[in-house]
C-alpha positions as CSV (number, residue, x, y, z in Angstrom):
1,X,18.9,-5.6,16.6
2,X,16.4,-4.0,19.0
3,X,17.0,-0.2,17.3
4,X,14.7,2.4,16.7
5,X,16.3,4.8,13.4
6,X,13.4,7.8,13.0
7,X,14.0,10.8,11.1
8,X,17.4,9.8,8.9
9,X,17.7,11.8,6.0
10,X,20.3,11.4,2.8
11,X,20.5,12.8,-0.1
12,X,17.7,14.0,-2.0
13,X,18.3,13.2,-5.7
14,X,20.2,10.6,-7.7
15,X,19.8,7.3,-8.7
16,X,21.7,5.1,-6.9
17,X,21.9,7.2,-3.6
18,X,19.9,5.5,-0.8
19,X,19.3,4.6,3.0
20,X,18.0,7.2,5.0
21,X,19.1,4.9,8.2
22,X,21.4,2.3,6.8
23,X,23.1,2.0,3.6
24,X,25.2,-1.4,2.7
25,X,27.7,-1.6,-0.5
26,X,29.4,-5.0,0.1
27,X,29.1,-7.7,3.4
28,X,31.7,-10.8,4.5
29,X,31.4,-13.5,2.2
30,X,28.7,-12.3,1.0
31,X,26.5,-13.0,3.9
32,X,22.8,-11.4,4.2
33,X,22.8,-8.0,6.4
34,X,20.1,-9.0,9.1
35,X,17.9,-6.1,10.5
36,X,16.3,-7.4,13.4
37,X,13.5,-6.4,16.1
38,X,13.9,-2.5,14.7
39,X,11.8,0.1,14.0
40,X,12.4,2.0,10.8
41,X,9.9,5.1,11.3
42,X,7.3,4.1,13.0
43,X,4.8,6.8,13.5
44,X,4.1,9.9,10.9
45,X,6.5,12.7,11.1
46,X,9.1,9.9,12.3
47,X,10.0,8.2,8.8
48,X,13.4,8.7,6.8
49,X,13.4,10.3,3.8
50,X,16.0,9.9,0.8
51,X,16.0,9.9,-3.0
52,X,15.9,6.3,-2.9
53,X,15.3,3.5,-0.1
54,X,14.1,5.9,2.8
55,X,15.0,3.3,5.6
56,X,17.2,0.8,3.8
57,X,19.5,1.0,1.0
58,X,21.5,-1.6,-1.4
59,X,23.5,-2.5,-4.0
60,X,24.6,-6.1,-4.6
61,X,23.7,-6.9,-1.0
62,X,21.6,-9.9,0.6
63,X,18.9,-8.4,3.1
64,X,16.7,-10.3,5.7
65,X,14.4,-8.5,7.7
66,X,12.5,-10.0,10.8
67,X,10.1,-8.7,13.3
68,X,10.4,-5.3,12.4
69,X,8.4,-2.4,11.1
70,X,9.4,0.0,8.5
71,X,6.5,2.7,8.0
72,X,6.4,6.5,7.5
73,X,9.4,6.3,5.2
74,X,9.9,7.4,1.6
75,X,11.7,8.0,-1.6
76,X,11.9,11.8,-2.5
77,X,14.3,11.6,-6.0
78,X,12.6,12.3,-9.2
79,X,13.1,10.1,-12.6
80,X,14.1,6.4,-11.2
81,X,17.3,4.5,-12.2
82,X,18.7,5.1,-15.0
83,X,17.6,9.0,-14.6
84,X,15.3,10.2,-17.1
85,X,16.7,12.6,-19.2
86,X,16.3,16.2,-17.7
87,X,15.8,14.4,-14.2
88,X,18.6,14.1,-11.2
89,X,17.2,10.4,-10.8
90,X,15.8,8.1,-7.5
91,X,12.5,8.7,-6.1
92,X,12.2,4.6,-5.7
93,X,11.8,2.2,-2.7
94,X,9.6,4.2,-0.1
95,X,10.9,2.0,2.6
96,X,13.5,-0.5,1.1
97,X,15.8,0.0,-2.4
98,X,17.5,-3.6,-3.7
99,X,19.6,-3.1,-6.7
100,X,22.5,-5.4,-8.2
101,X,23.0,-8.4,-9.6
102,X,22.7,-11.9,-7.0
103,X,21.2,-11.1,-4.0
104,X,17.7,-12.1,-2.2
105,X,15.5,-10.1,0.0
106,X,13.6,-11.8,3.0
107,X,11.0,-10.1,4.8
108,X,9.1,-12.0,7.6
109,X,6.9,-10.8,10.5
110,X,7.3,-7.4,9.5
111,X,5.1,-4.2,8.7
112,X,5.8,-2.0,6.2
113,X,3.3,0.6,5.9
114,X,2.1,4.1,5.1
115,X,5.7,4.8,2.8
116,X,5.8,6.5,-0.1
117,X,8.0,6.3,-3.9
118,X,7.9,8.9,-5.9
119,X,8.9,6.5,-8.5
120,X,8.6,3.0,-8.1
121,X,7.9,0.4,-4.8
122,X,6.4,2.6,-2.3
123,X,7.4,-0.6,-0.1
124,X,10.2,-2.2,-1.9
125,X,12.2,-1.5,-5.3
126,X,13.8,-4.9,-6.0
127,X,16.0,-4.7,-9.5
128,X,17.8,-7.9,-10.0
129,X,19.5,-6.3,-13.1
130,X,20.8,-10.1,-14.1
131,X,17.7,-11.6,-12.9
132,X,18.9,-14.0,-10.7
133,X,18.1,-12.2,-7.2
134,X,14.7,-13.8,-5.4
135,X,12.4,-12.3,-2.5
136,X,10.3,-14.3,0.1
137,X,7.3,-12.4,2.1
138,X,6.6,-14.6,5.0
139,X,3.9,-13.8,7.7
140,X,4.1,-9.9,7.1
141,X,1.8,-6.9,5.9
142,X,2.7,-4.5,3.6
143,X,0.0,-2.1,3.0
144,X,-0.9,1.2,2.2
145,X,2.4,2.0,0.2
146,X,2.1,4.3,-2.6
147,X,4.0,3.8,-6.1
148,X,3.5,7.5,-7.3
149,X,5.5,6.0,-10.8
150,X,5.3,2.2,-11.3
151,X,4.7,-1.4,-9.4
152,X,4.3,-4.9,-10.6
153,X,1.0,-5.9,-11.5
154,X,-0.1,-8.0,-8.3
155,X,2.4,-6.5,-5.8
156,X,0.8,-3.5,-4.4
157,X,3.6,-1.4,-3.1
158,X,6.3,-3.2,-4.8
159,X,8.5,-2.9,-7.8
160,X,10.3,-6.3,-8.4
161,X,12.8,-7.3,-11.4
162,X,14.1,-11.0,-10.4
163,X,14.6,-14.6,-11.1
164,X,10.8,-15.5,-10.5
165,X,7.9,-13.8,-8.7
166,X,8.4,-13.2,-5.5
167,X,7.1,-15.9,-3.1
168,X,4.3,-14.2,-0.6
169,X,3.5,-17.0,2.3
170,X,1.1,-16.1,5.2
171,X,1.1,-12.1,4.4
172,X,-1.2,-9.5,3.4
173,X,-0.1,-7.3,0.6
174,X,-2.6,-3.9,-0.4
């Protein structure tokens, strides 16, 4: 709550290496990790940078993100998850990288802008790999997040694989 992460780095290729600035592999009880009132970034030159998730990184874990801003951040791997054959893998989820089975992703009153994928969700990468995971947009922007590889038709900046579409209330998305 109330931190400021700018200028995290973590490894460069692979694909499922993530979180420039934090990186979560299990919780209590399976409880959502809450990032609140933080800045992620937040000016250019300031971002994180990592093959995948260049803030925040995943697997298997609930997220909910309030009042922050995420910007300047971004995904540097090369041939998503699985790898490509011939590549080391990553390169998705500019800002944020969800991957796993049940999990959700809640985003409200936040920015997220000016990140960059390589791959896939210049914003967000959101694989659900059983489908059941969901994501809620509430009162936020996302904007000017470049997918250099692949997005969901409709979600500028964002590569989702869930349960349904993702529910976008009260928030600009371009």
């Amino acid at each position: 709550m109330n931190s400021r992460f700018v200028r995290n780095r973590c490894d460069r290729s692979g694909p499922d290496l993530g979180g420039a600035a934090i990186r979560v592999l299990s919780q209590s009880r399976n409880l959502p990790v809450y990032v609140v009132d933080s800045t992620f970034g937040g000016a250019s030159g300031q971002g994180g940078s990592c093959s995948n998730g260049g803030a925040l990184s995943r697997i298997g874990v609930s997220w909910t993100v309030l009042n922050s801003v995420l910007s300047y951040n971004s995904a540097v791997g090369s041939g998503a998850n699985p790898a490509r054959g011939g590549t080391p893998g990553g390169g998705s989820g500019g800002a944020i990288y969800n991957d796993g089975n049940r999990f959700t992703l809640r985003i409200a009153g936040t920015i997220i802008a000016n990140n960059h994928a390589r791959e896939g969700g210049g914003a967000v990468f959101f694989v659900s790999n059983d489908r059941t995971g969901t994501m809620r947009i509430e009162g936020s922007s996302l904007r000017r997040n470049p997918s250099a590889g692949f997005e969901t038709h409709g979600y500028p900046g964002i590569f989702f694989l869930g349960a349904r579409h993702p529910a976008v209330t009260g928030s600009h998305l371009g």
